[in-house]
C-alpha positions in Angstrom: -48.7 38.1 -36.3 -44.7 38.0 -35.1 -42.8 34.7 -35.5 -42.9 31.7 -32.8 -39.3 32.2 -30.9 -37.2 29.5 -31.7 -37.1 26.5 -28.6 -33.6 26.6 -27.6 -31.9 22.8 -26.8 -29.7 21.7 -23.8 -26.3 19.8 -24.7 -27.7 17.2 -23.5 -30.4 16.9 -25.8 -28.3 18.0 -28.8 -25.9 15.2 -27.8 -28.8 12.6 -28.1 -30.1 13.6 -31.3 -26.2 13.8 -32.5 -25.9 10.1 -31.4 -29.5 8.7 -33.1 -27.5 10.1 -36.2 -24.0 9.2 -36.2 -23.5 7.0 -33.1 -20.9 7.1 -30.2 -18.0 8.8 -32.1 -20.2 11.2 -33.4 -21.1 12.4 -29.8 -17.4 11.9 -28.9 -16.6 14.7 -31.5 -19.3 16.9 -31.1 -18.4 16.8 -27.3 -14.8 17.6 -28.4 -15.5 20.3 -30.5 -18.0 21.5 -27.5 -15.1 21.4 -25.1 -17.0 18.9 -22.9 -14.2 16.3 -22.6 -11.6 18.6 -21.0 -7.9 17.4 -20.8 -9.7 13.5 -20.4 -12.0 11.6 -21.0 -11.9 10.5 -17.8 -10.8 13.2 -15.3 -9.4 11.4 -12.3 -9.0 7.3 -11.3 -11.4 8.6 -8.5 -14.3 9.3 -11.5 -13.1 5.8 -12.9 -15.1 4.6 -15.7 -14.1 1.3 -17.0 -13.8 1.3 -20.5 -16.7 -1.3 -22.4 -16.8 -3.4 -25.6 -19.9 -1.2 -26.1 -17.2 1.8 -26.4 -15.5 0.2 -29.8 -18.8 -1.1 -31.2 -20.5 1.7 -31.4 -17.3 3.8 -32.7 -17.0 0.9 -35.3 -13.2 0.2 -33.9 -11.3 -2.5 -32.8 -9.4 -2.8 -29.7 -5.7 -2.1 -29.6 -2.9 -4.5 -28.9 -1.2 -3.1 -25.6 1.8 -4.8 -24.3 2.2 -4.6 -20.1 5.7 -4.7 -18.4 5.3 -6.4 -15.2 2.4 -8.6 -13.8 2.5 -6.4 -10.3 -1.0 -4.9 -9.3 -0.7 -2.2 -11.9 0.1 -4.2 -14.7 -2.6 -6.8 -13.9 -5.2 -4.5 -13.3 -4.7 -2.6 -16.6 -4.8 -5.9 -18.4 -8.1 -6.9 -16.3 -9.8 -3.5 -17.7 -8.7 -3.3 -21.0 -9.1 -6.9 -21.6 -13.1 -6.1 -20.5 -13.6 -3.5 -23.3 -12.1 -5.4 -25.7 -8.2 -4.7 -25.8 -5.5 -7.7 -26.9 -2.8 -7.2 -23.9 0.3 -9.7 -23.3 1.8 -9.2 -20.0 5.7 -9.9 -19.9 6.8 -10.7 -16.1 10.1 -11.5 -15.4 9.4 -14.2 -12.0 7.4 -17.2 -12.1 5.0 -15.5 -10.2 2.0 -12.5 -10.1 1.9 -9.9 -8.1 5.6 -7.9 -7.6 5.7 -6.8 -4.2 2.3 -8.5 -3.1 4.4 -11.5 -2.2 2.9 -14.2 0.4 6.1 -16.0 1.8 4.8 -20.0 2.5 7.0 -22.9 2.8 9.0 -24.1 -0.2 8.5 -20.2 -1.0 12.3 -19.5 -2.5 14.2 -16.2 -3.2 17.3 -15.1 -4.6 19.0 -11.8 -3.2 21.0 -9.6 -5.6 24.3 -10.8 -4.5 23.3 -14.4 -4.8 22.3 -15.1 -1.2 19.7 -18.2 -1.4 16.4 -18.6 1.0 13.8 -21.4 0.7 11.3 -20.8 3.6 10.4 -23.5 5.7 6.9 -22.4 7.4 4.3 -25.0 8.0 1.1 -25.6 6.0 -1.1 -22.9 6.6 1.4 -20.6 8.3 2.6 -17.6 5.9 4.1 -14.1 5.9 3.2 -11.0 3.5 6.9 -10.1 2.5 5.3 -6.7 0.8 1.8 -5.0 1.6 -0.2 -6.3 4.7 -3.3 -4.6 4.6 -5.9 -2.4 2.9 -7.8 0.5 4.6 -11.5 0.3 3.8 -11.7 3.4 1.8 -9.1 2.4 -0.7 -10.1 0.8 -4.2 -8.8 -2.4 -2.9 -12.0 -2.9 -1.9 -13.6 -3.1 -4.9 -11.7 -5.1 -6.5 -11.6 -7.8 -4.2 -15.1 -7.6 -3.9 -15.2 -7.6 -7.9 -13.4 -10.6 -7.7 -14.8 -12.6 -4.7 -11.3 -12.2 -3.0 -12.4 -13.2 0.9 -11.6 -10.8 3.5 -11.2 -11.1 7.1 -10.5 -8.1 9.5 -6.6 -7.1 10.3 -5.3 -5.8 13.7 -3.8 -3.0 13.0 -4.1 -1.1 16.3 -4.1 -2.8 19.6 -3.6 -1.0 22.5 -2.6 -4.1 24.7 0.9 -4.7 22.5 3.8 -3.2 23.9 5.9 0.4 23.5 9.7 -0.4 24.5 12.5 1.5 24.1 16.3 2.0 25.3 18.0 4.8 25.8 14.9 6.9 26.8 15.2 8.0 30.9 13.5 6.3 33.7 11.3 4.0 31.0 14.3 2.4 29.0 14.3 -0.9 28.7 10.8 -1.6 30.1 8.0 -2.8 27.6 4.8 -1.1 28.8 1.6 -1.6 27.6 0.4 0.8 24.7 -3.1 1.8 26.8 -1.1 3.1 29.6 1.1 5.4 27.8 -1.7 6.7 26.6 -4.4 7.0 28.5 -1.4 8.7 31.0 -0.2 11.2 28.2 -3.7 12.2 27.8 -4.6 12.2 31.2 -1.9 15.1 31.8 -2.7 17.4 28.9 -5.7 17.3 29.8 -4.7 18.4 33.2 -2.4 21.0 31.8 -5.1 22.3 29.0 -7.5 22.6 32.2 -4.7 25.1 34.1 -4.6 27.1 30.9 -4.2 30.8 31.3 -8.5 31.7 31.4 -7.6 34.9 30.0 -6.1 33.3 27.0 -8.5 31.0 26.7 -11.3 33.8 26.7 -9.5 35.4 23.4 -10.6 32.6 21.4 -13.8 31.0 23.4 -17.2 32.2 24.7 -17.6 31.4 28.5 -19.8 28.7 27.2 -17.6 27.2 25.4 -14.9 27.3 28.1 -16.8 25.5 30.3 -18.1 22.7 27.9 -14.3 22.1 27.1 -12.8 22.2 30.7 -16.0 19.4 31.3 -14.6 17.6 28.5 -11.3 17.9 29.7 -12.4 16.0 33.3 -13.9 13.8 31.6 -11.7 12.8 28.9 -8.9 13.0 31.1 -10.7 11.1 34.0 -9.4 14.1 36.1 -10.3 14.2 40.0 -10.4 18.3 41.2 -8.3 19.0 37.8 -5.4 16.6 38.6 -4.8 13.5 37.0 -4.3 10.4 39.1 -4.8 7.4 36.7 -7.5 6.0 35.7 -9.3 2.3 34.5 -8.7 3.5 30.5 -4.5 2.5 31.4 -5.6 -1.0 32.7 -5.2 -3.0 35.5 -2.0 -4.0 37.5 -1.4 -7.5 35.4 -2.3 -9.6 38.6 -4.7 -7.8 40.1 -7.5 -7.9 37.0 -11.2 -7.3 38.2 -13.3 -10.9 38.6 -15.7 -11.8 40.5 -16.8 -12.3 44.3 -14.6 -9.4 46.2 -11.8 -9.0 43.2 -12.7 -5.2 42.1 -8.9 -5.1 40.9 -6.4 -2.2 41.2 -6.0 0.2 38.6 -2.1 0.8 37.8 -0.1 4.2 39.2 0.7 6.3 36.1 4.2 6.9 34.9 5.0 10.4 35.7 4.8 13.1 32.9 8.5 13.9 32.6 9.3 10.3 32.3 6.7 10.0 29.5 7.8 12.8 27.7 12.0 11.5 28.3 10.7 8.1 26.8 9.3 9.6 23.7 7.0 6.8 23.5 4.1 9.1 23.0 5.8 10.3 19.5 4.5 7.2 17.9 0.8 8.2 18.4 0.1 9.8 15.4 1.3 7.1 13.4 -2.1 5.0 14.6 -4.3 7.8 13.8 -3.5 9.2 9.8 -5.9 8.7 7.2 -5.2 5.6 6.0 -3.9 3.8 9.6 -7.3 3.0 10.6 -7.8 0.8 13.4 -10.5 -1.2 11.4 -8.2 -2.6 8.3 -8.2 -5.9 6.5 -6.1 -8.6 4.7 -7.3 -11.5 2.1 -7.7 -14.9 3.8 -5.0 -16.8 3.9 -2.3 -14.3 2.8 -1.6 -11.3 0.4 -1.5 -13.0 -3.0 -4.9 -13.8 -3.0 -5.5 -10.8 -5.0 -3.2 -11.2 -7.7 -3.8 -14.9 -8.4 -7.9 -13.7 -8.4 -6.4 -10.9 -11.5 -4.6 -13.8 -12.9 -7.3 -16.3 -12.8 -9.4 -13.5 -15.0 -6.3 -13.6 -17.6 -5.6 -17.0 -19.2 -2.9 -17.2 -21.7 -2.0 -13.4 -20.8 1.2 -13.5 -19.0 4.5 -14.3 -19.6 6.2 -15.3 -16.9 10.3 -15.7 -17.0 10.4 -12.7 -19.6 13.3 -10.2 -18.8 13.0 -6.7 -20.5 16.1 -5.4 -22.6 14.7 -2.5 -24.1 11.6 -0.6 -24.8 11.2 1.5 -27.9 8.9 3.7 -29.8 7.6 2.5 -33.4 6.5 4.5 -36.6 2.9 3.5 -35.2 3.2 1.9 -31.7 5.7 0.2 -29.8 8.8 -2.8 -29.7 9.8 -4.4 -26.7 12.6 -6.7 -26.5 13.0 -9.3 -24.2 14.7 -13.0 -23.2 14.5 -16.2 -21.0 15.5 -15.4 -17.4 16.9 -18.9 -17.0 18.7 -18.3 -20.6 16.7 -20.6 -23.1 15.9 -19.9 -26.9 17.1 -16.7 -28.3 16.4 -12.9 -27.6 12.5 -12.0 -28.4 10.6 -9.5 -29.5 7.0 -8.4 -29.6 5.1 -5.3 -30.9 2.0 -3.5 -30.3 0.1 -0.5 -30.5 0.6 0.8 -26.5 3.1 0.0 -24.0 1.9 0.6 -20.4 5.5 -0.2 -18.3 4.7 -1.1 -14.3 8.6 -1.7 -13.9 9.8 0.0 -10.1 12.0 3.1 -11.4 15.5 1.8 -9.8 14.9 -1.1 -12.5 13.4 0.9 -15.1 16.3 3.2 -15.4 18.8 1.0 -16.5 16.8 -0.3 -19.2 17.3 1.2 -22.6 14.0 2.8 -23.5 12.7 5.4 -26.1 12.1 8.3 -23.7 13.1 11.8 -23.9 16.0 12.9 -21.7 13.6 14.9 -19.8 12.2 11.8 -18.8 15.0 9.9 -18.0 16.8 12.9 -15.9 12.9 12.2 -14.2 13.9 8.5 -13.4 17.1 8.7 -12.2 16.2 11.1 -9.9 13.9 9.1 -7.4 14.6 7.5 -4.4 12.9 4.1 -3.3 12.5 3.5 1.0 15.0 1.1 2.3 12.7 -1.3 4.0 12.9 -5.1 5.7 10.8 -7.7 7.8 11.9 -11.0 9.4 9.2 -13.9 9.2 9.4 -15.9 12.9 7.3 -19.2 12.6 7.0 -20.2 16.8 5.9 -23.3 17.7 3.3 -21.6 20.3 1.4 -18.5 20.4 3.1 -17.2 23.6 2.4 -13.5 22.2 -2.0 -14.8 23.2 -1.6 -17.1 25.8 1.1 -15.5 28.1 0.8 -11.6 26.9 -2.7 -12.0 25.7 -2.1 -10.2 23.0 -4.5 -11.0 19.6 -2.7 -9.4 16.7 -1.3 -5.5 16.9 2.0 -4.3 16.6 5.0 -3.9 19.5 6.6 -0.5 18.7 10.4 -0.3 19.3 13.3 1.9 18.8 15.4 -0.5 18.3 16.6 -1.4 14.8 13.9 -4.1 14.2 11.4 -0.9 15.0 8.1 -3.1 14.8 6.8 -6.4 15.6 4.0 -7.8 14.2 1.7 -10.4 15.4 -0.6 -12.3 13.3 -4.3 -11.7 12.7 -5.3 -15.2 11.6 -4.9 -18.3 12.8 -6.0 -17.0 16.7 -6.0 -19.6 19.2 -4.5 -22.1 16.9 -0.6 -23.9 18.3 2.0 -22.1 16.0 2.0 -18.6 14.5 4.5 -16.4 12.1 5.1 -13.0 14.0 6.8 -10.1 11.9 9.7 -9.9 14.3 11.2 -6.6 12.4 9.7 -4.1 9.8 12.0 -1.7 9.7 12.9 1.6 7.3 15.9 3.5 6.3 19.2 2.9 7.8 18.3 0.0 10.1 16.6 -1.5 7.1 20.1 -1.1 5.2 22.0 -2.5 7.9 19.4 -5.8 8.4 20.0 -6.0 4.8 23.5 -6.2 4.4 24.0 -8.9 7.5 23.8 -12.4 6.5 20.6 -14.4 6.6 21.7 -15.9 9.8 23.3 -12.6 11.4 19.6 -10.9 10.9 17.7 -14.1 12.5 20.3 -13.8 15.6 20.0 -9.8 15.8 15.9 -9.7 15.6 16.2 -12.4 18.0 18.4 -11.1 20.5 16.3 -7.3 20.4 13.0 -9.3 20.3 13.8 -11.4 23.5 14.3 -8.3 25.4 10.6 -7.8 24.7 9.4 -11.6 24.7 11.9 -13.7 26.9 9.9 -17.1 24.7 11.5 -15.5 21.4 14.3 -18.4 21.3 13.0 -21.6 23.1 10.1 -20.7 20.6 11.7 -20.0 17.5 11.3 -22.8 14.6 11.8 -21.1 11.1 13.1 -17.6 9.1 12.4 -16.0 6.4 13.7 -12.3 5.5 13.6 -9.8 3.2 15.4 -7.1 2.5 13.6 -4.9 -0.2 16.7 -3.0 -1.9 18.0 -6.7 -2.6 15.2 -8.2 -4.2 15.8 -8.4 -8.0 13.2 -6.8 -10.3 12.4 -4.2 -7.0 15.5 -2.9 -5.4 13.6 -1.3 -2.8 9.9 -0.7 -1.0 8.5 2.0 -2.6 9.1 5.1 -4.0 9.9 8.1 -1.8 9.5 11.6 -2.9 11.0 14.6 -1.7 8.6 17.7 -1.7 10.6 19.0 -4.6 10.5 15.4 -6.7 7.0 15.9 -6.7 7.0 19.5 -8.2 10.2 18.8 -10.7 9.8 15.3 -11.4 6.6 13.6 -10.5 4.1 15.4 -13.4 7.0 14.2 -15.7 6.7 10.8 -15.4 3.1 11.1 -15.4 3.4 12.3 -19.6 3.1 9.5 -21.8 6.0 9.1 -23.8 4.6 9.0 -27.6 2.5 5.3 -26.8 4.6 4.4 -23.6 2.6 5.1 -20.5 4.1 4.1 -16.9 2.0 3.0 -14.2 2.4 1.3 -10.6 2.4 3.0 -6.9 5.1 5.5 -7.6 2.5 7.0 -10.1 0.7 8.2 -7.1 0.3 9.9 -4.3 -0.5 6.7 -1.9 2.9 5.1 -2.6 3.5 2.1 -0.7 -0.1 1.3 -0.7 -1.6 -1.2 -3.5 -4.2 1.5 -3.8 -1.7 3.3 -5.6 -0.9 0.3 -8.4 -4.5 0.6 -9.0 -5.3 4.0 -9.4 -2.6 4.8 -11.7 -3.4 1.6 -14.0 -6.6 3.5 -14.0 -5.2 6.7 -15.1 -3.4 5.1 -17.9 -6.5 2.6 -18.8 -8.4 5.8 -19.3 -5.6 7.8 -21.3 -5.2 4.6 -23.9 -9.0 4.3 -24.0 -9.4 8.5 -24.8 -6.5 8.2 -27.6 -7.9 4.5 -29.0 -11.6 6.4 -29.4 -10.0 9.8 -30.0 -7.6 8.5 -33.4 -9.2 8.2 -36.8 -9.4 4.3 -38.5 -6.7 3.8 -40.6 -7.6 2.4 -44.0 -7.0 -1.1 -44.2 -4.1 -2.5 -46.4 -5.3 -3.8 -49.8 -3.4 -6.5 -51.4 
């Protein structure tokens, strides 16, 4: 009688019986030696997996002391998660405040430009701007941590189609503001025309006859075409004093502009910008301003953060890592603190000039990138003139003018006063605001808003401005990279330099958005976790 063939045993199952034996880091070896773990043990922020007390227990190790460089998003969520599983972090921030660029402007709020220029905003109780980020789009991880930390959302405007388009030196339409629905529903109105008068023979190349004839019914219909022409329609709106109401009021539908004054305008280039992936019509903000969500990370880190503590230098240790730092306003000596990990949130124009324990390689990688010039203008009006008289309820007026934007609020509707965003503006316009004085930028947004809103000045209380590449501890928006930063520089800075790892938006691919604080505090939660679980105890000292 032959032999019983041998029951062969899934991974899985081999993985279990390895743990009953030796416990977690047991099945974290055998799963190394397997090749199971791959370059990570966690292989993207998207695949996230917070690391637990449980994690240490069971490998019989103690949680490392990590030292975080900036109380930004990044560095307070990395705290937040390590602090979970176990980890002893200290995070050194040089303001009196959390959350870097998440910064809610409210009255008594003060600032200091590099250059010295001094601003203490005056807005009312209750009245506020968002200086930084303004927004979260419902698919980014935002979303889970303010619902992780019972950070109250309401629902932001970020599309509304009865805000204005207005710009100068653009043909027939310069210098009128237009509603947003009637450049569009016009623009689409004509290519659909024009698609409809396609060459059928062309068409016929790439479409069955069925298919031709469901789109040219699309077409009518989308385009609200009459016998294939377009003639306007109710999508653009009404004439402004001619709405429909009741008894025999049916209203009158306004003429379109023609085609070749759309296309001289340009207006319709700023369509796509309300469309992308993560400029959803359907965004939101925290109640009652930005910062809710830093102070919620805070509130989870008592005794955590340093506030005041200026960076000197960040170096490398026999066995972990030596930061020196000192009192911003100049009291007690030069400090110093050690740890086992270093994971440094500080923006890269701020970061390079700080001697650190990097490789060239890695500073070359620094130096290199570019942040966006960027500025907005606070107006606190003592009426909501923007609802009442334009009926208008939050949106954005696109310009281009320098101010580019205008912003009107999405809280506080039907209530007396309001702080409207009266510029947000990029680049070189963004340079130029920002080198004016703090009065020259209130008189210029003014004087290219009134063109706009005629109310802007009778209205106007209080100003507040910001001009990014002048705030200290930023000196700029955001990083920007070129297509070939992100091939030559970008996977640099993502290498941990021995125990320094950076983190913050410019460690992603969504900079600009909070999102990307958060997902790269992720990455390097994960990577400190994987090396904390991956190293050997050291024996303890005797004597």
């Amino acid at each position: 009688m032959g032999s019983k063939p041998e029951k062969s045993i899934s991974r899985r199952e081999f993985l279990n019986q390895v743990g009953k034996v030796g416990g977690a880091i047991a099945v974290y070896g055998a799963m190394d030696s397997l090749g199971l773990l791959g370059s990570s043990m966690f292989a993207s922020a998207a695949e996230f997996q917070a690391p637990k007390k449980s994690d240490l227990v069971m490998a019989n190790k103690k949680g490392k002391k990590v030292i975080i460089l900036g109380a930004g998003l990044a560095g307070l969520a990395s705290a937040y998660e390590l602090g979970k599983a176990g980890y002893d972090c200290i995070i050194l921030e040089a303001r009196d405040r959390v959350g870097g660029r998440n910064w809610t402007v409210r009255g008594k709020t003060e600032e200091t430009e590099i250059g010295g220029v001094k601003q203490v905003a005056r807005f009312d109780k209750g009245q506020y701007m968002n200086a930084g980020p303004a927004r979260i789009p419902q698919h980014h991880v935002t979303m889970d941590y303010c619902r992780e930390l019972g950070v109250e959302l309401e629902a932001f405007t970020n599309v509304n189609d009865a805000a204005y388009y207005y710009h100068e030196n653009a043909g027939p339409l310069s210098g009128k503001k237009i509603r947003k629905r009637e450049i569009k529903a016009d623009t689409r109105g004509y290519i659909a025309e024009l698609l409809s008068k396609a060459n059928p023979a062309a068409l016929d190349q790439s479409l069955s006859s069925e298919d031709v004839e469901k789109l040219m019914a699309f077409l009518a219909r989308d385009g609200s075409l009459k016998d294939g022409k377009y003639t306007g329609t109710s999508y653009r709106g009404y004439i402004e004093n001619d709405l429909p109401g009741a008894g025999l009021k049916p209203g009158t539908v306004g003429t379109p502009y023609p085609l070749s004054q759309i296309l001289q305008s340009g207006m319709m280039n700023n369509f796509s910008s309300e469309y992308s992936f993560d400029q959803q019509m359907m965004v939101f903000q925290p109640v009652g301003g930005m910062d809710a969500i830093p102070k919620a990370f805070a509130a989870k880190l008592p005794g955590k953060i340093t506030f005041g503590a200026e960076v000197q230098e960040i170096r490398q240790t026999t066995n972990g890592v030596r930061v020196v730092y000192k009192n911003i306003k100049g009291k007690g000596p030069v400090k110093e603190i050690t740890g086992d990990y270093c994971i440094c949130t500080i923006p890269l124009p701020v970061l390079k000039k700080i001697p650190a324990g990097f490789t060239s390689e890695m500073k070359n990688a620094i130096s290199k990138i570019n942040y966006a010039q960027t500025g907005k203008i606070g107006f606190q009006f003592k009426n909501r003139f923007w609802e009442t008289e334009d009926r208008i309820m939050g949106g954005m007026t696109t310009t281009n003018m320098d101010i580019n934007q205008i912003w009107y609020p999405s809280y506080g509707y039907l209530s007396q006063k309001g702080v409207v965003i009266g510029y947000y503006n990029f680049g070189q316009a963004a340079v130029k605001y920002g080198d004016m004085s703090l009065k020259q930028r209130e008189a210029a947004a003014l004087a290219q808003g009134t063109k706009i809103h005629p109310q802007y000045t009778k209205e106007m209380e209080h100003s507040f401005s910001v001009a990014w590449h002048k705030i200290k501890y930023n000196e700029g928006g955001w990083a920007s990279y070129s297509a070939s930063d992100l091939q030559n520089y970008y996977p640099i800075l993502n290498k941990p330099q021995g125990r320094i790892y950076l983190a913050g938006e410019h460690l992603s691919y969504i900079t600009g958005w909070m999102a990307g604080a958060f997902e790269s505090a992720r990455v390097a939660v994960s990577q400190i976790h994987e090396r904390t679980m991956k190293e050997s105890s050291a024996p303890e000292k005797v004597g």
